[in-house]
PyMOL Python script that loads the backbone (N, CA, C, O; Angstrom):
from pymol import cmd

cmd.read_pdbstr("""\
ATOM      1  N   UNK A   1       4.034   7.848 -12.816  1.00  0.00           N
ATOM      2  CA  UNK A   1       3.516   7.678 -11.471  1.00  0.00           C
ATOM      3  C   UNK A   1       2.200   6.900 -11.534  1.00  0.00           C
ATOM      4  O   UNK A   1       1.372   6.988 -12.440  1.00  0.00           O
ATOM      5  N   UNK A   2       2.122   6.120 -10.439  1.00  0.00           N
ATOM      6  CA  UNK A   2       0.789   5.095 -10.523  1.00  0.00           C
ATOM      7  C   UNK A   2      -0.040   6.220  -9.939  1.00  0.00           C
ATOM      8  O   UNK A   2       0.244   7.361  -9.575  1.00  0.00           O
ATOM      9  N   UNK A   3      -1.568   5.261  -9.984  1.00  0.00           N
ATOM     10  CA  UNK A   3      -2.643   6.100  -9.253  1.00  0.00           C
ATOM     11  C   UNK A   3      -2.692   5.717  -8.098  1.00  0.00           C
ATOM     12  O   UNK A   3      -3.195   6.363  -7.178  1.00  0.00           O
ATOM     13  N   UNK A   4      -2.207   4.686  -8.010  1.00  0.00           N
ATOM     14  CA  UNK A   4      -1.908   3.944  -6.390  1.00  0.00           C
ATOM     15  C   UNK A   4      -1.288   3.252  -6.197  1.00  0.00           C
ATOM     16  O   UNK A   4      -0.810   2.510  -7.054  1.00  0.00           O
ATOM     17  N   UNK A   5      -1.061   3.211  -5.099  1.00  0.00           N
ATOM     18  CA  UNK A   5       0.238   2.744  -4.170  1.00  0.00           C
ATOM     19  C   UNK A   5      -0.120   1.376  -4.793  1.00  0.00           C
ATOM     20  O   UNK A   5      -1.310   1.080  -4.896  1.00  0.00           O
ATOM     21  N   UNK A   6       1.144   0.254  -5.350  1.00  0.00           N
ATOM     22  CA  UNK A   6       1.150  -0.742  -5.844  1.00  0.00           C
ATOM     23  C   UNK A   6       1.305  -1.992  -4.573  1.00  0.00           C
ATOM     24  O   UNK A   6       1.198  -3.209  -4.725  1.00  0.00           O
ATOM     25  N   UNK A   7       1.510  -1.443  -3.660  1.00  0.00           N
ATOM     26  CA  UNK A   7       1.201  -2.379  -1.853  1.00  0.00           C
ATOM     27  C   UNK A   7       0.236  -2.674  -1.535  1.00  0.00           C
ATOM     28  O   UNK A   7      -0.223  -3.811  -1.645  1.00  0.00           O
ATOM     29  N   UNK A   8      -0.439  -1.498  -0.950  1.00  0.00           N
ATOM     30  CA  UNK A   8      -1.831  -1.219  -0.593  1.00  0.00           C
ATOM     31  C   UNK A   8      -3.093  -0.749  -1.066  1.00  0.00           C
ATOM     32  O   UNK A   8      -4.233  -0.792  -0.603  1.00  0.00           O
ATOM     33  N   UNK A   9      -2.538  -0.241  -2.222  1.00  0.00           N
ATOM     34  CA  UNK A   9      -3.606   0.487  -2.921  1.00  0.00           C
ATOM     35  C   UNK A   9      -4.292   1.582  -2.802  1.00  0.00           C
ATOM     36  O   UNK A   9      -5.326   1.783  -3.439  1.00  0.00           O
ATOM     37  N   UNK A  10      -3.626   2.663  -1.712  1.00  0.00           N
ATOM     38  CA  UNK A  10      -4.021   3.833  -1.461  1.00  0.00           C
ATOM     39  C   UNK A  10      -3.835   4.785  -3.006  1.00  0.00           C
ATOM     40  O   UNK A  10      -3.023   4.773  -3.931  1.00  0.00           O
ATOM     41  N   UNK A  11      -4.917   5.473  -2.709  1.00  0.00           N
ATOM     42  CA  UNK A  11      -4.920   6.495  -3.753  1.00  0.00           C
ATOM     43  C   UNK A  11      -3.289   7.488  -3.288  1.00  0.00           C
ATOM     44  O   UNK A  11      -2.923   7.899  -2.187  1.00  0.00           O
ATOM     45  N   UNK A  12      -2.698   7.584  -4.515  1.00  0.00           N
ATOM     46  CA  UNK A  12      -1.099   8.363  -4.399  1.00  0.00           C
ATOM     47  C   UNK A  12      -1.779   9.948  -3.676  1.00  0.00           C
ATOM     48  O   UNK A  12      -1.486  10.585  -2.664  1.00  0.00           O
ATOM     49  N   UNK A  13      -2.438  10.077  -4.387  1.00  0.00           N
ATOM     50  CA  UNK A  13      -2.620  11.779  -4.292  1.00  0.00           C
ATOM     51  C   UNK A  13      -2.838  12.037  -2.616  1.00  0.00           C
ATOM     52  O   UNK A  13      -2.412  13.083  -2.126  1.00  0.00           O
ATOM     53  N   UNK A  14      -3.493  11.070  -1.810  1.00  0.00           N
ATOM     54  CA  UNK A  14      -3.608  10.424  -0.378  1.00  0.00           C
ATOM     55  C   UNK A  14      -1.997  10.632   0.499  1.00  0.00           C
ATOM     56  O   UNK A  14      -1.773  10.906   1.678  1.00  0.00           O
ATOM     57  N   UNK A  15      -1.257  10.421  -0.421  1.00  0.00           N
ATOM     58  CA  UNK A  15       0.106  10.080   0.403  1.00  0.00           C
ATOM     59  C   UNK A  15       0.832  11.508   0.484  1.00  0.00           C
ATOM     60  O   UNK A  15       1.301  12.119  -0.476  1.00  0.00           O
ATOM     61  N   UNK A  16       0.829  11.925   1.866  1.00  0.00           N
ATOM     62  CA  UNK A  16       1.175  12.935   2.408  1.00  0.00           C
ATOM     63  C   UNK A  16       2.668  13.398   2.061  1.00  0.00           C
ATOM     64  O   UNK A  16       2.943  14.594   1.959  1.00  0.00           O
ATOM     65  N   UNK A  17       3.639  12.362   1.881  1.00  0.00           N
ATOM     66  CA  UNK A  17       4.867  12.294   1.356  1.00  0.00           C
ATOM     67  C   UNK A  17       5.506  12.404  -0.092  1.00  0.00           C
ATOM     68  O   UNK A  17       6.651  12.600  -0.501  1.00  0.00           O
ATOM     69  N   UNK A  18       3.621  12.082  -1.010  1.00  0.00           N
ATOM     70  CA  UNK A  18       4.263  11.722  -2.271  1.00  0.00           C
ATOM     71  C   UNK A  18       4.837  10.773  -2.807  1.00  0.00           C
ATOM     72  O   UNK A  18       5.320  11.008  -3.915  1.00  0.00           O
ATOM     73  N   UNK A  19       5.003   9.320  -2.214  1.00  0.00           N
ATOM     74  CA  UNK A  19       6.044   8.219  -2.804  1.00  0.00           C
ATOM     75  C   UNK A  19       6.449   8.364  -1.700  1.00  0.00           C
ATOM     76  O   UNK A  19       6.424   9.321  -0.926  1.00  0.00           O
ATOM     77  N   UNK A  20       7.054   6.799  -1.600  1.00  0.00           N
ATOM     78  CA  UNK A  20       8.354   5.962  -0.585  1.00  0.00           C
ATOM     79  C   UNK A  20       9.582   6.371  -1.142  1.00  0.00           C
ATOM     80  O   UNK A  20       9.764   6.755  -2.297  1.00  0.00           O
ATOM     81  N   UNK A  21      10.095   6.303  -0.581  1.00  0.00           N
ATOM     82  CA  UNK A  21      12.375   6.702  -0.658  1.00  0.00           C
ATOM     83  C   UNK A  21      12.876   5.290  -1.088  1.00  0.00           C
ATOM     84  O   UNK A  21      12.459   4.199  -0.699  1.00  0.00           O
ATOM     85  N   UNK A  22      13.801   5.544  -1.922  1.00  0.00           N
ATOM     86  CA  UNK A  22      14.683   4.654  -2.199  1.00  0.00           C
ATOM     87  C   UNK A  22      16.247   5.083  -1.135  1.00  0.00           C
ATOM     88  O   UNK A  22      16.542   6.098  -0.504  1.00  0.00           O
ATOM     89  N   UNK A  23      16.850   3.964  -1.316  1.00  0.00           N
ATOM     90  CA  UNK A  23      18.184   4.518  -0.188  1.00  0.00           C
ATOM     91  C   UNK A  23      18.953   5.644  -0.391  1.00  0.00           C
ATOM     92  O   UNK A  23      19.685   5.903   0.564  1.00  0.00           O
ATOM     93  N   UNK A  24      19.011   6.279  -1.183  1.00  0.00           N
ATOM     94  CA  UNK A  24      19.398   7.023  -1.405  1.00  0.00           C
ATOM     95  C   UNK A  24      18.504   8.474  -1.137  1.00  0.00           C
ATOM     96  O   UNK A  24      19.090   9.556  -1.145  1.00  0.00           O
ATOM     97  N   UNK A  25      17.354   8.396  -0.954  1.00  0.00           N
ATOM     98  CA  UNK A  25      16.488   9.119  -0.722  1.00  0.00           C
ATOM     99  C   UNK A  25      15.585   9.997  -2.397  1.00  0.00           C
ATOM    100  O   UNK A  25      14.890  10.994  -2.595  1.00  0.00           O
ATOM    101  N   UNK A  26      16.020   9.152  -3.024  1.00  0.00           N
ATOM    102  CA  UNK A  26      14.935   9.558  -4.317  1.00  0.00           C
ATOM    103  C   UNK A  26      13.531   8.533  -4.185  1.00  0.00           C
ATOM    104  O   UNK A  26      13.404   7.370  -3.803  1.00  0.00           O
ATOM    105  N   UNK A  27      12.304   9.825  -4.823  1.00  0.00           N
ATOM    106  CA  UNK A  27      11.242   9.210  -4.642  1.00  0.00           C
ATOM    107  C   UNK A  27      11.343   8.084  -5.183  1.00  0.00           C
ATOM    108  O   UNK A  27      12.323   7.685  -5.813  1.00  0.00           O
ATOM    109  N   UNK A  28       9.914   7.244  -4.891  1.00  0.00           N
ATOM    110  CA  UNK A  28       9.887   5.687  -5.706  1.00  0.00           C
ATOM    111  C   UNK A  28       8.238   6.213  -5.839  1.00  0.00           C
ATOM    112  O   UNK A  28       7.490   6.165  -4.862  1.00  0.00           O
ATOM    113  N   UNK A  29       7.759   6.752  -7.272  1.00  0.00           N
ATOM    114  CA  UNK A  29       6.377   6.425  -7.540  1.00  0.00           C
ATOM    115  C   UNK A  29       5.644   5.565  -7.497  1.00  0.00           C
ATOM    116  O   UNK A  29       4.650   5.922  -8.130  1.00  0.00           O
ATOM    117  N   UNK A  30       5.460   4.184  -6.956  1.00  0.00           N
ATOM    118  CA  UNK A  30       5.264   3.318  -7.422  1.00  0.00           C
ATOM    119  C   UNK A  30       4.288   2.935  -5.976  1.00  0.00           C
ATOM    120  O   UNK A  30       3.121   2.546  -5.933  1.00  0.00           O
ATOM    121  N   UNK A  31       5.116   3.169  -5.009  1.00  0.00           N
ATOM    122  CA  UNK A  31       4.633   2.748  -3.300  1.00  0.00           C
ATOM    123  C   UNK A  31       4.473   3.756  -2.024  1.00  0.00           C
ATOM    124  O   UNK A  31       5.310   4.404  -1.395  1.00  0.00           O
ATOM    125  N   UNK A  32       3.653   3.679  -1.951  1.00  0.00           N
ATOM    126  CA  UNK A  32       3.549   5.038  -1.192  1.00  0.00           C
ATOM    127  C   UNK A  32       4.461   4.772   0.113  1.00  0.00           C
ATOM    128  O   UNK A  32       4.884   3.727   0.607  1.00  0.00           O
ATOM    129  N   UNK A  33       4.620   6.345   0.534  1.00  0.00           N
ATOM    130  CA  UNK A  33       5.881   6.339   1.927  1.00  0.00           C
ATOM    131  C   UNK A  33       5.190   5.277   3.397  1.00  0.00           C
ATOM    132  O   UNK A  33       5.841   4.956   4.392  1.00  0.00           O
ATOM    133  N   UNK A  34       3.831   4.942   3.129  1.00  0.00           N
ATOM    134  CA  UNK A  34       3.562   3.948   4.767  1.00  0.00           C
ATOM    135  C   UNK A  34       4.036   2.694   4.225  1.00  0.00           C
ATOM    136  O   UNK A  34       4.615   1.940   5.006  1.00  0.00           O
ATOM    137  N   UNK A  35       3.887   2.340   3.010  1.00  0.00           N
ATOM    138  CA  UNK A  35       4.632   0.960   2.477  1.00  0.00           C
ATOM    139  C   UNK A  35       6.129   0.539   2.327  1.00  0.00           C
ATOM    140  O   UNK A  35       6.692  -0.506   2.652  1.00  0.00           O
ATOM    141  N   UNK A  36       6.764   2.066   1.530  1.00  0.00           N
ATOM    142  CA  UNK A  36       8.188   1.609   0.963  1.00  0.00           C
ATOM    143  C   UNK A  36       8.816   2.780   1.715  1.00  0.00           C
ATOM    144  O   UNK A  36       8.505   3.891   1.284  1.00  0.00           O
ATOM    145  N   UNK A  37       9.901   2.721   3.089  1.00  0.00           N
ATOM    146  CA  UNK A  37      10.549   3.868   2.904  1.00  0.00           C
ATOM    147  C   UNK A  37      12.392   3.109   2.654  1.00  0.00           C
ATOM    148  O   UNK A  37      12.694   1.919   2.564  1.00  0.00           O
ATOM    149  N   UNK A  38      13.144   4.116   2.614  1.00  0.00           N
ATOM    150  CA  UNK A  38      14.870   3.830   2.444  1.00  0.00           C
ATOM    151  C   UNK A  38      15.017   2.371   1.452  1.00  0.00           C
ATOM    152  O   UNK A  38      15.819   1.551   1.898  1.00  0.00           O
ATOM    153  N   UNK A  39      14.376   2.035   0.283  1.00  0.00           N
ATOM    154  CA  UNK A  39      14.627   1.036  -0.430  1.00  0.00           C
ATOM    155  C   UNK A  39      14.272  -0.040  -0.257  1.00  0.00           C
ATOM    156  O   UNK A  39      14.883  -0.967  -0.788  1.00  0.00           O
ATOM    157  N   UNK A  40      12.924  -0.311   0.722  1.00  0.00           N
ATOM    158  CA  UNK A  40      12.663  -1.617   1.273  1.00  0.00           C
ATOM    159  C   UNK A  40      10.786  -1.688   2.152  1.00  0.00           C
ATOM    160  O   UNK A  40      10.355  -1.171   3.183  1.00  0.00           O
ATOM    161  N   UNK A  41      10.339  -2.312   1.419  1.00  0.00           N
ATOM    162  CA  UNK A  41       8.894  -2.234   2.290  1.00  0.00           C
ATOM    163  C   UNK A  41       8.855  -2.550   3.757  1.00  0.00           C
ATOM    164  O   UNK A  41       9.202  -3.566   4.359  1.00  0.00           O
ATOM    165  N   UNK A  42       8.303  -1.328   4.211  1.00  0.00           N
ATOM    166  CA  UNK A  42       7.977  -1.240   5.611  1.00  0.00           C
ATOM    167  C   UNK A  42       7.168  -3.205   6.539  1.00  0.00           C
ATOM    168  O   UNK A  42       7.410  -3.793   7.593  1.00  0.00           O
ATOM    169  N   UNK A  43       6.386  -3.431   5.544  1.00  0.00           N
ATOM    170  CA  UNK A  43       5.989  -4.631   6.251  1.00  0.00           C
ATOM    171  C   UNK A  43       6.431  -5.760   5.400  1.00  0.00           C
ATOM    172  O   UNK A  43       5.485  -6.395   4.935  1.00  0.00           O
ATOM    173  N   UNK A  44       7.891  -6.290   4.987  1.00  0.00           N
ATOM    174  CA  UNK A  44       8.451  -7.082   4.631  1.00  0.00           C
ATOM    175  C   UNK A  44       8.303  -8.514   4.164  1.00  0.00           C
ATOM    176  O   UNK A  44       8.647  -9.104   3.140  1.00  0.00           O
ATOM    177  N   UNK A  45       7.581  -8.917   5.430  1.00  0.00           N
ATOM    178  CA  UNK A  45       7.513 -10.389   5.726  1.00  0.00           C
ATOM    179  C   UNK A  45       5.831 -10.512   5.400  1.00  0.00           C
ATOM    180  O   UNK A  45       5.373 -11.655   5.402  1.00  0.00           O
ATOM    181  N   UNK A  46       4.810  -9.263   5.093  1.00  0.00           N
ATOM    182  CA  UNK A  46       3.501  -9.422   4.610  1.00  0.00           C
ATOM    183  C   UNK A  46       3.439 -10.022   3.067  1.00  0.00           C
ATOM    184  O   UNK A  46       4.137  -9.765   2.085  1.00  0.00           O
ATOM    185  N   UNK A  47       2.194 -11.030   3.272  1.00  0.00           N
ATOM    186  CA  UNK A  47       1.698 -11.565   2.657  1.00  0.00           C
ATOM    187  C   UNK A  47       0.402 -10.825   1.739  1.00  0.00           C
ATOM    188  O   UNK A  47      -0.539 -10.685   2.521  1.00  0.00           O
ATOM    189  N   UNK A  48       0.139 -10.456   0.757  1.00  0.00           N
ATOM    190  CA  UNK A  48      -0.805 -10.148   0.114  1.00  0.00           C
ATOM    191  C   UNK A  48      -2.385  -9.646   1.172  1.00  0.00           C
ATOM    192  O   UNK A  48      -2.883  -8.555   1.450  1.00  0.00           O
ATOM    193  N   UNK A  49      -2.817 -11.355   1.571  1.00  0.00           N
ATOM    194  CA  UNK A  49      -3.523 -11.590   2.470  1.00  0.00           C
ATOM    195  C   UNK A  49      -3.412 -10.570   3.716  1.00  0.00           C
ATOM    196  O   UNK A  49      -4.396  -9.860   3.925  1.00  0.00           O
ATOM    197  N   UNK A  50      -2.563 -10.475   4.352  1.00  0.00           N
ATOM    198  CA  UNK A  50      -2.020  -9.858   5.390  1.00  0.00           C
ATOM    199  C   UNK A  50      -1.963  -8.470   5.327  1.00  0.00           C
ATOM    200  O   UNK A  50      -2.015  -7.792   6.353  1.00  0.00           O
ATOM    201  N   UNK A  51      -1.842  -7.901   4.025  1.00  0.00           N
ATOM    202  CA  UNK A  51      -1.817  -6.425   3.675  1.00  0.00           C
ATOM    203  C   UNK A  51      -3.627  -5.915   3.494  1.00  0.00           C
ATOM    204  O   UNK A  51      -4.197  -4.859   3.767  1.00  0.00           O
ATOM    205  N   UNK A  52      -4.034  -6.993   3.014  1.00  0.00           N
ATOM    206  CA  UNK A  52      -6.021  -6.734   2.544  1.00  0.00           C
ATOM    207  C   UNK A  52      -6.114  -6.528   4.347  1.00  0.00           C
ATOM    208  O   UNK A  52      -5.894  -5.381   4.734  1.00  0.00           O
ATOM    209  N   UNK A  53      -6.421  -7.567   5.405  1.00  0.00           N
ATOM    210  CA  UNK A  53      -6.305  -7.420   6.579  1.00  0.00           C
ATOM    211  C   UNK A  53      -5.826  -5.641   7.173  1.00  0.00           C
ATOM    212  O   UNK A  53      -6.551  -4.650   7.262  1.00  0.00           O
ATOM    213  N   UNK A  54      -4.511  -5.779   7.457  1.00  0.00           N
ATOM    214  CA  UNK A  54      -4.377  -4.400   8.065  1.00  0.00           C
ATOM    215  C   UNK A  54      -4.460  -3.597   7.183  1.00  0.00           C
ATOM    216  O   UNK A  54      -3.278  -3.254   7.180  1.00  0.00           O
ATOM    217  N   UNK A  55      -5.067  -2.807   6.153  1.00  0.00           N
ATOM    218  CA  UNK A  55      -5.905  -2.226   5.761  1.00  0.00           C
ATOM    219  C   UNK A  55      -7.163  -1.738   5.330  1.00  0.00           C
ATOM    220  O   UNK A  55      -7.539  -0.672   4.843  1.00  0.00           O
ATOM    221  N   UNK A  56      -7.785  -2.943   5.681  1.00  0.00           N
ATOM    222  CA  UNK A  56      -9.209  -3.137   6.348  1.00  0.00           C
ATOM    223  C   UNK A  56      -9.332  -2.467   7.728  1.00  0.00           C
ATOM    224  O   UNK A  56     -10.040  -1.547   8.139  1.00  0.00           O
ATOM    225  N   UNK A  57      -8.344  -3.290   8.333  1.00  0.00           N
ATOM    226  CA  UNK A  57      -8.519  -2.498  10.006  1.00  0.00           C
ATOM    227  C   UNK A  57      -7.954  -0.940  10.018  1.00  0.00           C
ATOM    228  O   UNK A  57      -8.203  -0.170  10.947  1.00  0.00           O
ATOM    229  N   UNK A  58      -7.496  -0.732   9.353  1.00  0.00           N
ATOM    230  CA  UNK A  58      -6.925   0.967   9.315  1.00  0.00           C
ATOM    231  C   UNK A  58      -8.041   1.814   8.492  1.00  0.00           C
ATOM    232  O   UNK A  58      -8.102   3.034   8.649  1.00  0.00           O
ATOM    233  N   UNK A  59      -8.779   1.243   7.754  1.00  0.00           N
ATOM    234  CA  UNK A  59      -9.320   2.078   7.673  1.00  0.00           C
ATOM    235  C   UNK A  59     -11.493   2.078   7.945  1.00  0.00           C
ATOM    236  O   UNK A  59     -12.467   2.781   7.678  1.00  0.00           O
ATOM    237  N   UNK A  60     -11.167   0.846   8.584  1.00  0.00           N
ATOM    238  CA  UNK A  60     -12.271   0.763   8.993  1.00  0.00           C
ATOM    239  C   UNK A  60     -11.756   1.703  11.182  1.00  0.00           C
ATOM    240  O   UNK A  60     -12.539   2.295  11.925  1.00  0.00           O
ATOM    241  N   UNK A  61     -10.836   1.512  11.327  1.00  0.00           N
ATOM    242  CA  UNK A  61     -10.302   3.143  12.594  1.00  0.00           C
ATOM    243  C   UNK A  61     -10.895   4.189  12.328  1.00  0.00           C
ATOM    244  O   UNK A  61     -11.827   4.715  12.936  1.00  0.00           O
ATOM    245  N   UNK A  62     -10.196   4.618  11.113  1.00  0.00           N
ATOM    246  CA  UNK A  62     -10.791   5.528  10.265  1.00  0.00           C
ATOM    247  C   UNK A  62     -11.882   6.599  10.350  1.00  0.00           C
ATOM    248  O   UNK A  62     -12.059   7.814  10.262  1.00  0.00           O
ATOM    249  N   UNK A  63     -12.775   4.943  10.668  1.00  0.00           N
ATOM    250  CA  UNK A  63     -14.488   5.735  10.491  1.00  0.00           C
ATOM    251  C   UNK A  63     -14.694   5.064   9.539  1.00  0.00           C
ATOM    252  O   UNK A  63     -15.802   4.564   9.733  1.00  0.00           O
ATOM    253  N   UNK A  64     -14.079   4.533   8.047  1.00  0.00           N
ATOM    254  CA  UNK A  64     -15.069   3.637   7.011  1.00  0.00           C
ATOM    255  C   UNK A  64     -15.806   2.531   7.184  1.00  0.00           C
ATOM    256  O   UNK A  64     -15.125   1.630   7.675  1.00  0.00           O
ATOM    257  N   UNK A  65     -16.669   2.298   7.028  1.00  0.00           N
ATOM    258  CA  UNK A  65     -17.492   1.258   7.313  1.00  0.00           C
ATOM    259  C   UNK A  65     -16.824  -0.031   6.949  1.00  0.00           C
ATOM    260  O   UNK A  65     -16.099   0.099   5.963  1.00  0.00           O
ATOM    261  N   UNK A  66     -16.848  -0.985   7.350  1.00  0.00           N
ATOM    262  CA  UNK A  66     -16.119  -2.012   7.329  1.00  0.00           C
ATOM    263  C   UNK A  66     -16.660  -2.910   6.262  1.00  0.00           C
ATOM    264  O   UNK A  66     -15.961  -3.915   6.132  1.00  0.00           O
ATOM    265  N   UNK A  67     -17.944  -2.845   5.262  1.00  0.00           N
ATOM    266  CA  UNK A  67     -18.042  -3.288   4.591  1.00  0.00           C
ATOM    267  C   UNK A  67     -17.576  -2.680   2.566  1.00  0.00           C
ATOM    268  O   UNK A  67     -17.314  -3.182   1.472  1.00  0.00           O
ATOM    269  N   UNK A  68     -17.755  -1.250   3.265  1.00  0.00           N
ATOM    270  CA  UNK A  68     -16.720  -0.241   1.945  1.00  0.00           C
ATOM    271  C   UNK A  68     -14.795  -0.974   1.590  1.00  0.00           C
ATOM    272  O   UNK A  68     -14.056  -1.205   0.633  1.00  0.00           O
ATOM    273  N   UNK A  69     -14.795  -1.052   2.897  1.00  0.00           N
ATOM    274  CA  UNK A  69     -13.129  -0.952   3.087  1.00  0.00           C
ATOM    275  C   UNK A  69     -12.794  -2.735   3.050  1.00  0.00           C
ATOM    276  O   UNK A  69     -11.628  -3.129   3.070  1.00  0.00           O
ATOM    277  N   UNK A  70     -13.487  -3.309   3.017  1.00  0.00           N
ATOM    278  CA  UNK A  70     -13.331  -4.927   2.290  1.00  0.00           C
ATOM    279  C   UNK A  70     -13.595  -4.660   0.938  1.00  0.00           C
ATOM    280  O   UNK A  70     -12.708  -5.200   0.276  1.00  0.00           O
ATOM    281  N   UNK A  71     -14.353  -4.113   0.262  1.00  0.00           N
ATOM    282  CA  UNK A  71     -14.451  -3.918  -1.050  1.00  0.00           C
ATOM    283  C   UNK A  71     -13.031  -3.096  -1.988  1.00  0.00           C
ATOM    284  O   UNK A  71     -12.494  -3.528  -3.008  1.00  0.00           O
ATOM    285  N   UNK A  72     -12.677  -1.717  -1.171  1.00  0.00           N
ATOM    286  CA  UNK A  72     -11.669  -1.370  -1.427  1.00  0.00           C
ATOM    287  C   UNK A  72     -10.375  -1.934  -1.235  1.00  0.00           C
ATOM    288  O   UNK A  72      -9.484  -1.638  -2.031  1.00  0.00           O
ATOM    289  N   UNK A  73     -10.171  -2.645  -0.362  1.00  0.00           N
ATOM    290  CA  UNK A  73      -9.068  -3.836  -0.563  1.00  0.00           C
ATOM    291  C   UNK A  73      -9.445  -4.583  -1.598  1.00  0.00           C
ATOM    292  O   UNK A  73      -8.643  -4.222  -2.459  1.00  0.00           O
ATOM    293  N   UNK A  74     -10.232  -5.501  -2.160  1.00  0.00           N
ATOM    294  CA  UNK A  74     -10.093  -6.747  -2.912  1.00  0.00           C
ATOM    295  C   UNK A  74      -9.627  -7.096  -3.676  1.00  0.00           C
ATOM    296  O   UNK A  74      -9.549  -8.212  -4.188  1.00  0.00           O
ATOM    297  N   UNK A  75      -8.954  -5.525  -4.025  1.00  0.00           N
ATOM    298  CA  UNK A  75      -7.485  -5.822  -5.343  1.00  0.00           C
ATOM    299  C   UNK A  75      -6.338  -5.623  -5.026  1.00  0.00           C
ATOM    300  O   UNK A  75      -5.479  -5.136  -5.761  1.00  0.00           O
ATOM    301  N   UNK A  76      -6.171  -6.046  -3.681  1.00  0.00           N
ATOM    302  CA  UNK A  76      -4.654  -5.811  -3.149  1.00  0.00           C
ATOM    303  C   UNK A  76      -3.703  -6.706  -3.885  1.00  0.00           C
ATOM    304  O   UNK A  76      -2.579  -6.375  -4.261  1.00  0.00           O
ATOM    305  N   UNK A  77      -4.465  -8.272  -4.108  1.00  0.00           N
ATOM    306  CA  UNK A  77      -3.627  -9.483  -4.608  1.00  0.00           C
ATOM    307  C   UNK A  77      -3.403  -9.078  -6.310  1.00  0.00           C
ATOM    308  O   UNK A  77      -2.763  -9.827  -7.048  1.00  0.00           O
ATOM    309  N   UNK A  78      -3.972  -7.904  -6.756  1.00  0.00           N
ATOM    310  CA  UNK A  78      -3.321  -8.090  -8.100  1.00  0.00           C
ATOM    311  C   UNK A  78      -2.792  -6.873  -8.612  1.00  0.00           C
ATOM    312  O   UNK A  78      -2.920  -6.619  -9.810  1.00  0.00           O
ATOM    313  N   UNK A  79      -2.103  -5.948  -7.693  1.00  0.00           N
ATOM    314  CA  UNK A  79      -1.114  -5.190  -7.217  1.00  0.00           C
ATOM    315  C   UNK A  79       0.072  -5.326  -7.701  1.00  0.00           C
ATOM    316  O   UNK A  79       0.503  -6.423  -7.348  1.00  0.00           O
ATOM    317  N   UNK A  80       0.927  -4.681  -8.425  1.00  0.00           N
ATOM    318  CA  UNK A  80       2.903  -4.871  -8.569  1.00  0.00           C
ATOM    319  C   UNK A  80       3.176  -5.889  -8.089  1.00  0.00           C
ATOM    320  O   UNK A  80       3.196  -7.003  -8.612  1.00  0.00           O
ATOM    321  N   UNK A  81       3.536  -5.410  -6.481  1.00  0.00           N
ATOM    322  CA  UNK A  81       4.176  -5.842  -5.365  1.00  0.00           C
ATOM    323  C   UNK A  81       3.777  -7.108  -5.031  1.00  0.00           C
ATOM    324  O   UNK A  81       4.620  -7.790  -4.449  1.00  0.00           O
ATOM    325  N   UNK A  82       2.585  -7.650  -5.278  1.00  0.00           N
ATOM    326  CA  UNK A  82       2.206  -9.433  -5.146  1.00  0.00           C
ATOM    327  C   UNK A  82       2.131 -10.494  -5.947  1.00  0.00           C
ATOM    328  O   UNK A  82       2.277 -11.686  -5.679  1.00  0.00           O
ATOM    329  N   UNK A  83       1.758  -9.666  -7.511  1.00  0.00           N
ATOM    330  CA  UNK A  83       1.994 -10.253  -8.823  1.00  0.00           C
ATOM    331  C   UNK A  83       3.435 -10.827  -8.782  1.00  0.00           C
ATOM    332  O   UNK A  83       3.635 -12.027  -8.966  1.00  0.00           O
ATOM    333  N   UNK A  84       4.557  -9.837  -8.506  1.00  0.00           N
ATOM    334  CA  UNK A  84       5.785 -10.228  -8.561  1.00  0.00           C
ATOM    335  C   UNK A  84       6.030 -11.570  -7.273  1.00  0.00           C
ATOM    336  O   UNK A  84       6.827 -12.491  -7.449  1.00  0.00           O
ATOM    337  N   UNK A  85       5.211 -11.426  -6.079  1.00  0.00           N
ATOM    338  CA  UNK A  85       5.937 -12.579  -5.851  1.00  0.00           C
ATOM    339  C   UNK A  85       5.033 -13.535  -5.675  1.00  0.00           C
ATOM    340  O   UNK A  85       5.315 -14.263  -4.723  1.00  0.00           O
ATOM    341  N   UNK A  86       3.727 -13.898  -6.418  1.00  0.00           N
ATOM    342  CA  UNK A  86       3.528 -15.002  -7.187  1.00  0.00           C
ATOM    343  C   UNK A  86       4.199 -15.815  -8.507  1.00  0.00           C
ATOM    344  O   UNK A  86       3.681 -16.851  -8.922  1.00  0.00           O
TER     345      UNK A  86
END
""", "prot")
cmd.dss("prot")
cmd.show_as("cartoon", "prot")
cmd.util.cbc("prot")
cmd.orient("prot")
């Protein structure tokens, strides 16, 4: 099991679900359940870029200060999930 979600980069222990579902409904350690559910990432057509973004804004909602939560994104692009589709 990662320490974080290989999408977004949430800390796992964070994920209320434990892991995303594969279709079959076995966990997937790898992506947490707001990223990956039934075998397929929830925001599909996101771009690396696009994932740093709405997770900036989610968790600058939050209450985090918006200059913490740009910092905590800045390793979204070298993540599983973006490595692979560079």
């Amino acid at each position: 099991m990662n320490k974080f979600c290989q999408s977004c980069g949430m800390p796992m222990k964070q994920d209320p679900k434990a892991g995303g579902t594969e279709k079959d409904g076995t966990k997937n350690l790898n992506y947490c359940n707001y990223c990956y559910e039934n075998g397929a990432f929830t925001q599909p057509n996101f771009t690396a870029k696009q994932m740093q973004d709405f997770c900036l804004d989610k968790m600058n909602e939050g209450g985090m200060p918006r200059f913490f939560a740009w910092v905590l994104t800045r390793g979204i692009p070298r993540l599983e999930r973006w490595r692979e589709a560079s």
